[in-house]
Every structure is written in structure tokens, then in C-alpha cells.
C-alpha positions as CSV (number, residue, x, y, z in Angstrom):
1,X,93.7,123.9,91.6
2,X,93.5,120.1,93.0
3,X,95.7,118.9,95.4
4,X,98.4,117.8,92.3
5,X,98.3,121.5,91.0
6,X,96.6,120.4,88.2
7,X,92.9,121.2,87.4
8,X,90.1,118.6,87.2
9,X,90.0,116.6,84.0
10,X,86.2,118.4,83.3
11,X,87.7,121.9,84.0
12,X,88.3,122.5,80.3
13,X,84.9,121.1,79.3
14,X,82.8,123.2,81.7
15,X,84.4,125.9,81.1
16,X,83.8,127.0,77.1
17,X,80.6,129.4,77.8
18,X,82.8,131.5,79.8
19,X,85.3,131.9,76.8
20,X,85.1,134.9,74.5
21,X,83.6,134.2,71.4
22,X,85.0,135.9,68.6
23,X,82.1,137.7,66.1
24,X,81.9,136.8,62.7
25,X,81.4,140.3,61.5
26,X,84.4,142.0,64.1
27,X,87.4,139.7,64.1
28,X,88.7,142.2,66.9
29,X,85.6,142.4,68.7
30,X,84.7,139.4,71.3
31,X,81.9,138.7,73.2
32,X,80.8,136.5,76.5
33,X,78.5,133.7,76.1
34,X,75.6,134.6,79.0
35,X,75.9,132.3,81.9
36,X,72.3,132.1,82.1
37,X,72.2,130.3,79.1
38,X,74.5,127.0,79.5
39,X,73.2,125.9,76.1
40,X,73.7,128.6,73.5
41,X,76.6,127.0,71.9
42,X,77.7,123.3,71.6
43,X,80.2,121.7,74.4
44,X,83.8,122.5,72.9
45,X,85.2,118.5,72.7
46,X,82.4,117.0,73.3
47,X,78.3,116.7,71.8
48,X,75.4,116.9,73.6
49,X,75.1,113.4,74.6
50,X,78.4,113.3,75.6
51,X,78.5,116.4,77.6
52,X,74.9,115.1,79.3
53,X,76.9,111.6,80.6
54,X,80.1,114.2,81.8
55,X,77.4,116.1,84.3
56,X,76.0,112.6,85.5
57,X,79.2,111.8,86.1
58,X,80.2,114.8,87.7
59,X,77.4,114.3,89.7
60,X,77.9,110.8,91.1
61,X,81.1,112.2,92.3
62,X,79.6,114.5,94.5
63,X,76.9,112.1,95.5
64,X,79.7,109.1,96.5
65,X,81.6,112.5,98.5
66,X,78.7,113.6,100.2
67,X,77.5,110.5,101.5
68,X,80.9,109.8,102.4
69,X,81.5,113.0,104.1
70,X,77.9,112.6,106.2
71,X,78.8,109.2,107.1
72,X,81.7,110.1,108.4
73,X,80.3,113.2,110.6
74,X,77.7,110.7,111.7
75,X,80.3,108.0,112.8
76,X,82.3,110.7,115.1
77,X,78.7,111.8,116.9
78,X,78.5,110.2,120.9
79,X,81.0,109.2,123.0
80,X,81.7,109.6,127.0
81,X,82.2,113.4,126.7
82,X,78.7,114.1,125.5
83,X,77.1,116.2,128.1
84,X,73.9,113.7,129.8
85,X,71.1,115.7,129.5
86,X,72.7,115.8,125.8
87,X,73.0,112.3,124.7
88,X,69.5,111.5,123.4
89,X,69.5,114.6,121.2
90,X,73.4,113.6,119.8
91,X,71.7,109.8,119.6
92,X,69.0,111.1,117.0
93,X,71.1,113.5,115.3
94,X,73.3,110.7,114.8
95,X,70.5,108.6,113.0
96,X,68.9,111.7,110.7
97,X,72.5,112.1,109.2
98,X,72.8,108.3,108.9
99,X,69.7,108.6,107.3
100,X,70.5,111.4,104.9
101,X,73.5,109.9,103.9
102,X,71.5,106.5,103.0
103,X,69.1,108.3,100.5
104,X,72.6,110.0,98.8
105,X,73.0,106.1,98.7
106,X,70.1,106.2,96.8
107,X,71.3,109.2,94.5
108,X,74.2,107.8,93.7
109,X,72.7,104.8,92.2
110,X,69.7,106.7,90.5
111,X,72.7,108.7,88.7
112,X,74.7,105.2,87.6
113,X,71.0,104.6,86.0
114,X,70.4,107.3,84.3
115,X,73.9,106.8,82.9
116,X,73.6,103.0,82.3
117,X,69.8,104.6,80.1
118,X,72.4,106.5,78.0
119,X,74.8,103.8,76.8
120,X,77.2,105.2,79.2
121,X,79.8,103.2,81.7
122,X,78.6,103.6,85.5
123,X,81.0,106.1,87.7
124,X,81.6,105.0,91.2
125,X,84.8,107.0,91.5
126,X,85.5,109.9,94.1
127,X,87.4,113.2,92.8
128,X,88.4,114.3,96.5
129,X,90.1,117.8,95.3
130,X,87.5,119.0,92.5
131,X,86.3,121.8,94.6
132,X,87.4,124.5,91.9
133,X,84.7,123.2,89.4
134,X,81.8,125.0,90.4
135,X,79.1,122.2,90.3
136,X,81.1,121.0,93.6
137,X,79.8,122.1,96.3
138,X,83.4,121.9,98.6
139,X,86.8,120.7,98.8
140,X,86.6,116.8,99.8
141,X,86.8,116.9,103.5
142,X,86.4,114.4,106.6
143,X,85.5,116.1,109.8
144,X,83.7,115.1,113.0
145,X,80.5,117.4,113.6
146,X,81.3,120.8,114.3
147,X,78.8,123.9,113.6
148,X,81.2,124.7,110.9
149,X,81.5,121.4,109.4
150,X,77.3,121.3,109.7
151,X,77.6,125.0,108.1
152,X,78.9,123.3,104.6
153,X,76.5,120.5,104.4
154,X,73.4,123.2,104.7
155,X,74.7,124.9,102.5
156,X,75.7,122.2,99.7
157,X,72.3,121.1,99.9
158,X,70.4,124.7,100.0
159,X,67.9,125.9,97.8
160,X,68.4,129.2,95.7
161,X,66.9,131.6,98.2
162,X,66.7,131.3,102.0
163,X,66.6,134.1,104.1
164,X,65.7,132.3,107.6
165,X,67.2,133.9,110.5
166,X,70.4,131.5,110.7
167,X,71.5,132.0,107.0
168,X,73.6,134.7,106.9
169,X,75.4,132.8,110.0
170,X,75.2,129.5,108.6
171,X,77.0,131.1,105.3
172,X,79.8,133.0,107.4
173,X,80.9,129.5,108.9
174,X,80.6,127.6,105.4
175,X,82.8,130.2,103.6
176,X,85.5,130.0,106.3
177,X,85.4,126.5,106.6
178,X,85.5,125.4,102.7
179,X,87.9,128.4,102.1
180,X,85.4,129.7,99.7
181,X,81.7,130.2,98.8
182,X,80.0,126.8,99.2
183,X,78.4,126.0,96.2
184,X,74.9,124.3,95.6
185,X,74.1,120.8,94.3
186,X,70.7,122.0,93.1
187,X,73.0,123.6,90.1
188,X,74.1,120.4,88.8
189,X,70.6,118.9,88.9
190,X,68.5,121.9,87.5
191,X,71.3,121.8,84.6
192,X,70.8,118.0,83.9
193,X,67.1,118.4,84.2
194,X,66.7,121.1,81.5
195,X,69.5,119.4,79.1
196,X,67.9,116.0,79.2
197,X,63.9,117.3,78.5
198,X,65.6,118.9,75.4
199,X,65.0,117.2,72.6
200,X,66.7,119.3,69.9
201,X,70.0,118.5,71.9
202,X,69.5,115.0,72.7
203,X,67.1,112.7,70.4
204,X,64.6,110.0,71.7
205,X,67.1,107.4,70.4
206,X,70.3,108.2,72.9
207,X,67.4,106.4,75.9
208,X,67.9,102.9,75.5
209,X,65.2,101.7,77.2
210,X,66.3,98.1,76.6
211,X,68.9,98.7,79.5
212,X,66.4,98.7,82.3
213,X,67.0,94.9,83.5
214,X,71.2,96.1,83.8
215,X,69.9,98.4,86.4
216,X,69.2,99.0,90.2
217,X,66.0,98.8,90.6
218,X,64.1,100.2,94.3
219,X,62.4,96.5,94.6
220,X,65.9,94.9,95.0
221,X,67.9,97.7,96.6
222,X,65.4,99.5,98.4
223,X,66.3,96.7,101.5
224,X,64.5,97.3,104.6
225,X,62.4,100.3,102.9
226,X,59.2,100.7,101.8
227,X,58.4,103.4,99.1
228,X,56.4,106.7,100.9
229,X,57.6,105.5,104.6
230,X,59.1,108.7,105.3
231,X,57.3,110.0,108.1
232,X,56.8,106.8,109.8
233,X,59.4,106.4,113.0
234,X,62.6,104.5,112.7
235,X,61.8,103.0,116.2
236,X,65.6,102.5,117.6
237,X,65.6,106.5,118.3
238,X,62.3,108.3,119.9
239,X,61.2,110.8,117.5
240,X,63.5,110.4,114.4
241,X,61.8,109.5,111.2
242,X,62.8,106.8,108.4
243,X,64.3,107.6,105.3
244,X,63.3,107.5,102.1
245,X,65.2,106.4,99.9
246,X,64.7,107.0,96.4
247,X,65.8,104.3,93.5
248,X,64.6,104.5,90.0
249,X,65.2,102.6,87.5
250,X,64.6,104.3,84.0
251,X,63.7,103.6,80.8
252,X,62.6,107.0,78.8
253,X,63.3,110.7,78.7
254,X,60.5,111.4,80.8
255,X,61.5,109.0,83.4
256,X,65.1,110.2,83.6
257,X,63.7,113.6,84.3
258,X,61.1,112.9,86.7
259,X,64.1,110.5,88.5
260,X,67.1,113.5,88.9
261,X,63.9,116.1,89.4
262,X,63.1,113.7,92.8
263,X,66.8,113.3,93.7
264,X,67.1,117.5,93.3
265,X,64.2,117.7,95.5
266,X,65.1,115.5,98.2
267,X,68.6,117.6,98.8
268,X,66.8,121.1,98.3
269,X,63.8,122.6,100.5
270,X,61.2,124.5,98.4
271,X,62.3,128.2,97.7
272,X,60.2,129.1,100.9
273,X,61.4,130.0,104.6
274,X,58.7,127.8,105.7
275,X,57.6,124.1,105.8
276,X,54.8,123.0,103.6
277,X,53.1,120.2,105.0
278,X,50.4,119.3,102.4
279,X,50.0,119.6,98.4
280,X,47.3,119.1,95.9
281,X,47.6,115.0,95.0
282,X,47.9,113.6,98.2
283,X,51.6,113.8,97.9
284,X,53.6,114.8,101.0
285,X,55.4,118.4,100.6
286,X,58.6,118.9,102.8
287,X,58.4,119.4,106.0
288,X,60.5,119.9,109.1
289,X,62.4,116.7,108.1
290,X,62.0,115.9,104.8
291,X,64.5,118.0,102.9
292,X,68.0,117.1,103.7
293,X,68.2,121.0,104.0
294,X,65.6,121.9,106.3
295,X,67.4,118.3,108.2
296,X,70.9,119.9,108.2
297,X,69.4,123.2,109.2
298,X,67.5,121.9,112.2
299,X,70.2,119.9,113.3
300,X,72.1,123.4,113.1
301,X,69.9,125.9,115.3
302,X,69.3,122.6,117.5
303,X,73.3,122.9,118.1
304,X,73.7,126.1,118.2
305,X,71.1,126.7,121.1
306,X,73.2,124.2,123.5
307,X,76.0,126.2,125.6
308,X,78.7,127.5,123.6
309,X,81.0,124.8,125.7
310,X,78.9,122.0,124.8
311,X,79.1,122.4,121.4
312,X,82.6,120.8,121.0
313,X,81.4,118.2,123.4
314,X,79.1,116.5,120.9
315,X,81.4,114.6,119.1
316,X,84.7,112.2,119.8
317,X,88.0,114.1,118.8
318,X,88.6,112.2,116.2
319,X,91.1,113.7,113.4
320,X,90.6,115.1,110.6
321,X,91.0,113.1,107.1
322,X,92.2,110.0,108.4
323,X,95.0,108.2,106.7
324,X,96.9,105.0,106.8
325,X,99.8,106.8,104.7
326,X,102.8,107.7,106.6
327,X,102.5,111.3,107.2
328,X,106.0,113.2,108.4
329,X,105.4,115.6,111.1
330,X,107.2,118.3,109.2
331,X,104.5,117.6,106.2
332,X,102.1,120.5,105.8
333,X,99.1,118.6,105.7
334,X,95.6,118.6,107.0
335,X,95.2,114.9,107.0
336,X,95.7,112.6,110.5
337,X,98.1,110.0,110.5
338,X,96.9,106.8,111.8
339,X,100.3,105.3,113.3
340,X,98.9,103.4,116.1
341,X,99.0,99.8,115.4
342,X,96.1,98.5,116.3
343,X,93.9,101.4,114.6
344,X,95.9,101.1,111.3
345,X,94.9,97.2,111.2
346,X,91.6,98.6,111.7
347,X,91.6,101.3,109.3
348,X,93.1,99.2,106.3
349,X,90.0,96.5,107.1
350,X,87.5,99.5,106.7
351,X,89.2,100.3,103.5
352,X,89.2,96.9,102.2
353,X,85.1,96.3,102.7
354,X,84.8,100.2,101.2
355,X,86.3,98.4,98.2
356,X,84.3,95.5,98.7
357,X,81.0,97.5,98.8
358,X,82.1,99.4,95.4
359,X,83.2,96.0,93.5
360,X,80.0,94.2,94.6
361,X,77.9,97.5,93.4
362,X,79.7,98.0,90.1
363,X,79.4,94.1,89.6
364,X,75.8,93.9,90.1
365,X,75.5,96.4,87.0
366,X,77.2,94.1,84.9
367,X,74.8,91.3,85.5
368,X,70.9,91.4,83.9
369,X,67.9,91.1,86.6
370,X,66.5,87.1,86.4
371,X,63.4,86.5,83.8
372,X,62.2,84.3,87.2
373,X,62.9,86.9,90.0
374,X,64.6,83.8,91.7
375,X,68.3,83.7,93.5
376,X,71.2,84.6,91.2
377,X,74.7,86.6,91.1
378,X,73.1,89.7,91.0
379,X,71.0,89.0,94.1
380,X,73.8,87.8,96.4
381,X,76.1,90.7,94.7
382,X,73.1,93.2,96.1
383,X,73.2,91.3,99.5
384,X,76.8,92.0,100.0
385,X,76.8,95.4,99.1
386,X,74.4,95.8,102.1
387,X,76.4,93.7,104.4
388,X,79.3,95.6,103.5
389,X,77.3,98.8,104.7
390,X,76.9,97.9,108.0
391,X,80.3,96.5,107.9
392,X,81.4,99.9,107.6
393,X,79.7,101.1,109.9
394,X,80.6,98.6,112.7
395,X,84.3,99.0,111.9
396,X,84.0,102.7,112.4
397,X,83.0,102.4,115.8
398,X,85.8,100.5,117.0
399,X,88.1,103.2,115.0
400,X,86.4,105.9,117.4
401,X,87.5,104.2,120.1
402,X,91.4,103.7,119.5
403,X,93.7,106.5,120.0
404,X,95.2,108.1,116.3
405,X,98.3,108.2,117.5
406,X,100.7,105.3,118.8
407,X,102.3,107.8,121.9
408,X,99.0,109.3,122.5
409,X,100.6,112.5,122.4
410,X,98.1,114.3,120.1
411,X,94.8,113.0,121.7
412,X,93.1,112.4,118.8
413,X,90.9,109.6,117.9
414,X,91.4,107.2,114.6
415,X,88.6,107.3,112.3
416,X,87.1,105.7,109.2
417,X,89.7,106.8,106.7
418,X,87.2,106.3,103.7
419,X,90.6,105.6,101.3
420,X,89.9,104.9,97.7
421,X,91.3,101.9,96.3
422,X,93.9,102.2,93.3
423,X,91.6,101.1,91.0
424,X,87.6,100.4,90.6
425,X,88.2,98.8,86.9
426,X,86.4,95.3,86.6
427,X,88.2,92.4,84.5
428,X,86.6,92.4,81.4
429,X,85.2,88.4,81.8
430,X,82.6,87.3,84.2
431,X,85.1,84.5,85.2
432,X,87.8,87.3,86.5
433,X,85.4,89.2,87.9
434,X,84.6,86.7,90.6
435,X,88.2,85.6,91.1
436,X,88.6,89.7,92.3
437,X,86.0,89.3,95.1
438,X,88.1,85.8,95.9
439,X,91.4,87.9,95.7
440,X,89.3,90.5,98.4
441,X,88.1,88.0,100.5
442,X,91.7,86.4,101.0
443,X,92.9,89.8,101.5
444,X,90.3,90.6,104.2
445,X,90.9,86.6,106.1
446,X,94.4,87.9,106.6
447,X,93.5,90.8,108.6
448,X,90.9,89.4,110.3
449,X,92.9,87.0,111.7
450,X,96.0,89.8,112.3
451,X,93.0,91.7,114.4
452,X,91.6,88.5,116.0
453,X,94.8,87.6,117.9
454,X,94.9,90.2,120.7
455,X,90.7,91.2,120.3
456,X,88.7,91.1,123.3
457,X,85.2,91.8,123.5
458,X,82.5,93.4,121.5
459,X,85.7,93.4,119.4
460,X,86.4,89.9,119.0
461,X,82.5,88.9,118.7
462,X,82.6,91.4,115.7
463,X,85.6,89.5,114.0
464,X,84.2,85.8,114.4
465,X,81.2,87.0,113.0
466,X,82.9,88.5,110.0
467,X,84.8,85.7,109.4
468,X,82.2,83.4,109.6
469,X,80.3,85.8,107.0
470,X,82.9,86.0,104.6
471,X,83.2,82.0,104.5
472,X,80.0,81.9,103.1
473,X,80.7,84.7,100.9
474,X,83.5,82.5,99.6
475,X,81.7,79.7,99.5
476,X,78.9,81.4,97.0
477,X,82.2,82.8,95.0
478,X,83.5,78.9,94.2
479,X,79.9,78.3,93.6
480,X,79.7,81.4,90.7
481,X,83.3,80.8,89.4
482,X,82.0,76.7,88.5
483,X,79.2,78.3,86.9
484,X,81.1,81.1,84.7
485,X,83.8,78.6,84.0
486,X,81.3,76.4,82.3
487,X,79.1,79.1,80.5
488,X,82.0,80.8,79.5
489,X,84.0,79.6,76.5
490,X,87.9,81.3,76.5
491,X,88.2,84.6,75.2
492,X,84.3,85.3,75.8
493,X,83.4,88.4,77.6
């Protein structure tokens, strides 16, 4: 059940192969539809097509959640209590789950472009409590780094067999931390794999190839990678590798398939115990850090070999689930309160450029690539969405640094709440559309300059910055509503 009591809106649809079947022949007699074979019957509400654009969207939930969730552990990683001989490792932990959680970037927008190849509306949304479906790997959860916390993500992103000497342990802490058997994303993807190479279940004609130039392509949003760097060295921490992050843009069956295959692989080791460091093509195999598996899992023996008191020492205390609603102290609830004032000004900034980086990515999709490849909407859309990421990510590391809790009392640290806003609808007109990232940027001036009167420091450098930034961003705003307002006659979408 979800946090309402209610089960998740796709409950009923994945959940008609496990319903008896009556038999023609028998009206008493009933029989199970084998779970081995997912496409025996037709989807009960819904056709093929339709049930196909359900998974994607099932799974760009659980790619926006992950990421979320690994940004998160990342964000709480460091701090004064890390043990000295210590920091360095923490440091480069730090920037392999960063790193992970940039290429689940990358799987969330391969998945809105498979959809967009389908004729189907992009999903950016985040089902927090959807843990009881079984494509989802866990409840919704924001934790700082813990071997149990680091327990779930191996698992979530596990292959179907591994037996290395840490599994059974790694499984133990995962069950008793999600409450239940983690379950694996690889599901989800080998299930969208097989239904979209079918053609007797979906026809050539539901790939609209004609939708490519609506969609993200790796030229455009790959910023600051190159295709096949992994392996190369990030160069801010010794020894930790780049990511690779994977965007395709698709425009056939075969494409689509070849696209979620990749995305599958990336999360998943090989079914082998051991790294595979060449294959026949010249194409790198996994190896000790290509997976985000075999990443999790070496991050996981690498803490578990530090003393048992160290392990706690890793990352801030900051609380769990983070919230800017009021949260009585007699409320059962695992989420953290932010009522200290200055953290709470903080925390509803972080959520506002969260909402920021969504608008600007589900706006981009509404607007075609340029014959010309010169600057346009969509190009300064797809620079603000990165801005916005690093805004995130410098906002979060002032939240690790203020207390949770205006007395102090519990000693816990604020963190990034990661709050979703009460809608990600887009007005239907290009014209609105821009006036919403006005409305946003208005929004964010006021607590900017709420934060800016009693900033100091590091702090108040950040702010001016950000201000500065997001007059430009207004200016280019003005500059696309005088150019929507003329191209677009009233009552024109």
C-alpha cells in the first residue's frame, strides 16, 4: 500500500497475469497465467502499445527516484567527522556516486525518448510510495550513506545471479532496510526489451520516426562528455573514472531496443562474479567500474573493510527525508522536519531550481532541434537545465552545513529535501510556457534576496552569483516571450 492506503494507479494493470483465468471448457475450473510468460494474454484495460508506454513510464519513475536517491547519498558523503586517513577514499566515493547518478540522468531522458518515438507524452514525475509494484526496486527513500542504505542500491541495480562473497550480506541489510526483498531494475528493462522487438504485439507503424528532432539528443545533452570516455580519469579526484553517459535519440524499433538494452546494461554487471575486461569488437566489457553494480558493490566491501566505528563516520548526520512541511513531534513519521530558519529558506530555494530543472527539461521536448544547429529556445532551455544541476548541487552543500533543527536539540543536519512540485503540467501555448519560467524566476529573486540579507561568505558569493545568473535568464525569457507573442496568433497552440 502507498503512503495514502491506496495502491499505485498501475497496480491494477500489472497485475492481470496473476489473475485466474477461467477455462472455456470448465466454468468451475481456473487456471494461473505462468509468470514466465508476461505476454500470453493481452493487458486487461489497456493494448499493447498502450501497456508498452505504461512500463516506460513506470520506468522513468524509478530512473528520476534513483538518481534522486544517489544524489542525495552523495550530497551527505564528507564532512569534519570523516576520519583523515579516510577523506580521500569518502572524496572519490563521493564522485563515483555523483557519477552514477549522472548517467541515471541519462536513463531518464533515453526513456522520455523512447516514449516521445511512441506518440506518447514524456513522464518526469516521481511516484515516492510505489514500492508494492514489483518493477520498483524500494520504497522512495532519502538517506545519508550507510552500509544499509549502500545495501539497497546494489541490490536495485543487480544482475539475476551473483553469488560473490558479500551477497548474502549485502541482501540481509537490503531486506531489513527496504522492509522487504529489494527488487531489480533489470526486470523492468528485460520486459520492455522483449515487448518492443515483438512485432506481432506492436507494428512498425506505432515508431514514429518523424519525432527524432522533438527529442534529446547525446550531441546537445551529453555537456562536458564525450561518447566512449569512460575509463578516462575525471581529474578533480585521483583514481576515479568519468562517466558515461548514455543519450539516444531514436527513431526505429531496432534503435529503441538497442537504446533501453544499453541503459539495462549500464545498471546491471554481466551474470558473472567476475570482471570482463575485453570483448570481441573492440568494445569495452565491464569492469571493476563500469557497471553501476560492480560500482555500488565496490564502494560496499571498500566500506565495510574500514573499522566498524568508522563506518558511521563517513557521512554528515544529516536526517532522513528532509521536509519543509511542518512535522508535529507526536507524528509517526520517518521524515525530518526542517524548522530551522535559515535551512528552510534554503531548502525551499533547492526545491524551487528542482522545479526549475524539470520545467526547463520538459520544455526543451516541446521545442524541435534547429534546421541550422544555431542558438535557439531549445538550446538555452538545455543550458539551464545544466545550470540548474549544479545549482542543486551547490545548494545542498550549504544545507549539510546548517543544523535541521531550530534548538539544535536533535543534532541532525538539513538536507536537500528533493520536494516535488504540485504540478509538472506545461501551459498548453508556447507564449505561457515562457511566462512559467518568468513566474519561477520571480519566485526564486524573492528568496534570494530573503537569503542574501544575513549571508556571509562562500554563502553570499554563491547568492550574487545566482542572482546575477538568473537576470540573464530573465533577460533571454523577455527575449522568447517577444518572439512567441509575435509568431503566435491567439488561441494557437
Amino acid at each position: 500500500m502507498s503512503a495514502s492506503g491506496q495502491l499505485s494507479s498501475y497496480s491494477r494493470h500489472l497485475r492481470w497475469l496473476s489473475v485466474s483465468i477461467p477455462q472455456p471448457s470448465r466454468p468451475t475450473a481456473r487456471a494461473t497465467v505462468p509468470a514466465q510468460d508476461p505476454f500470453a494474454f493481452p493487458p486487461s484495460e489497456t493494448n499493447w502499445h498502450d501497456h508498452a508506454v505504461m512500463l516506460l513510464h513506470i520506468a522513468a519513475e524509478i530512473e528520476h527516484a534513483l538518481m534522486v536517491e544517489y544524489l542525495f547519498a552523495a550530497y551527505t558523503l564528507g564532512g569534519p567527522q570523516v576520519p583523515p586517513q579516510h577523506q580521500m577514499l569518502v572524496r572519490r566515493w563521493q564522485e563515483v556516486i555523483l557519477g552514477v547518478a549522472k548517467e541515471e540522468m541519462g536513463h531518464l531522458i533515453t526513456v522520455q525518448n523512447v516514449l516521445t518515438l511512441l506518440g506518447a507524452p514524456i513522464n518526469l514525475r516521481r511516484t515516492d510510495y510505489s514500492w508494492t509494484i514489483d518493477f520498483y526496486p524500494f520504497r522512495f527513500t532519502l538517506e545519508r550513506l550507510a552500509p544499509d542504505t549502500l545495501a539497497t542500491f546494489v541490490c536495485a541495480e543487480s544482475p539475476a545471479k551473483w553469488t560473490h562473497a558479500s551477497a548474502t550480506l549485502i541482501r540481509r541489510l537490503a531486506k531489513v532496510e527496504a522492509r522487504h526483498v529489494v527488487n531489480r531494475v533489470g526486470i523492468l528493462y528485460g520486459r520492455l526489451v522483449k515487448l518492443l522487438a515483438r512485432r506481432d504485439l506492436l507494428p512498425d507503424s506505432v515508431f514514429d520516426a518523424s519525432t527524432k528532432p522533438y527529442q534529446a539528443t547525446f550531441d546537445v545533452w551529453g555537456r562536458g562528455y564525450r561518447s566512449g570516455q569512460r575509463g578516462q580519469q575525471a581529474g578533480n579526484v585521483a583514481r576515479t573514472l568519468l562517466p558515461e553517459v548514455l543519450i539516444y535519440a531514436v527513431d526505429s524499433r531496432e534503435s529503441a531496443v538497442n537504446a533501453l538494452s544499453e541503459v539495462g546494461e549500464q545498471g546491471e554487471a554481466v551474470d558473472s562474479d567476475l570482471p570482463v575486461h575485453t570483448t570481441s569488437g573492440g568494445r569495452r566489457a565491464p569492469d571493476e567500474e563500469d557497471s553501476h553494480f560492480v560500482r555500488f558493490s565496490t564502494i560496499f566491501r571498500q566500506l565495510y573493510q574500514l573499522p566498524p566505528r568508522h563506518r558511521q563516520l563517513v557521512a554528515r548526520p544529516v536526517g532522513p527525508n528532509p521536509s519543509t512541511a511542518y512535522q508535529p513531534e507526536s507524528a509517526e513519521s520517518d521524515s525530518t522536519w526542517i524548522s530551522h530558519k535559515e535551512a528552510r529558506m534554503w531548502s525551499h530555494l533547492f526545491n524551487l531550481r528542482y522545479r526549475m530543472l524539470l520545467v526547463n527539461l520538459s520544455h526543451a521536448y516541446r521545442l524541435p532541434d534547429p534546421a541550422d544547429q544555431g542558438p535557439t529556445a531549445k538550446g538555452s532551455l538545455v543550458n539551464r537545465t545544466f545550470g540548474e544541476m549544479y545549482n542543486l548541487r551547490a545548494i545542498a552543500g550549504q544545507l549539510v552545513q546548517l543544523p535541521a533543527d531550530a534548538g539544535r536539540r536533535s543534532g541532525l543536519l538539513a538536507g536537500p529535501p528533493f520536494e516535488m512540485p504540485y504540478t509538472l503540467d506545461l501551459p498548453d501555448r508556447e507564449k505561457e510556457r515562457w511566462l512559467l519560467h518568468q513566474d519561477l524566476l520571480e519566485a526564486a529573486r524573492n528568496l534570494v534576496a530573503r537569503l542574501q540579507a544575513n549571508a556571509r561568505g562562500e554563502a553570499a558569493d554563491y547568492l550574487n552569483a545566482l542572482a546575477n545568473s538568473d537576470q540573464i535568464a530573465g533577460q533571454q525569457i523577455d527575449r522568447m516571450l517577444a518572439t512567441s507573442s509575435r509568431a503566435i496568433p491567439v488561441g494557437a497552440t
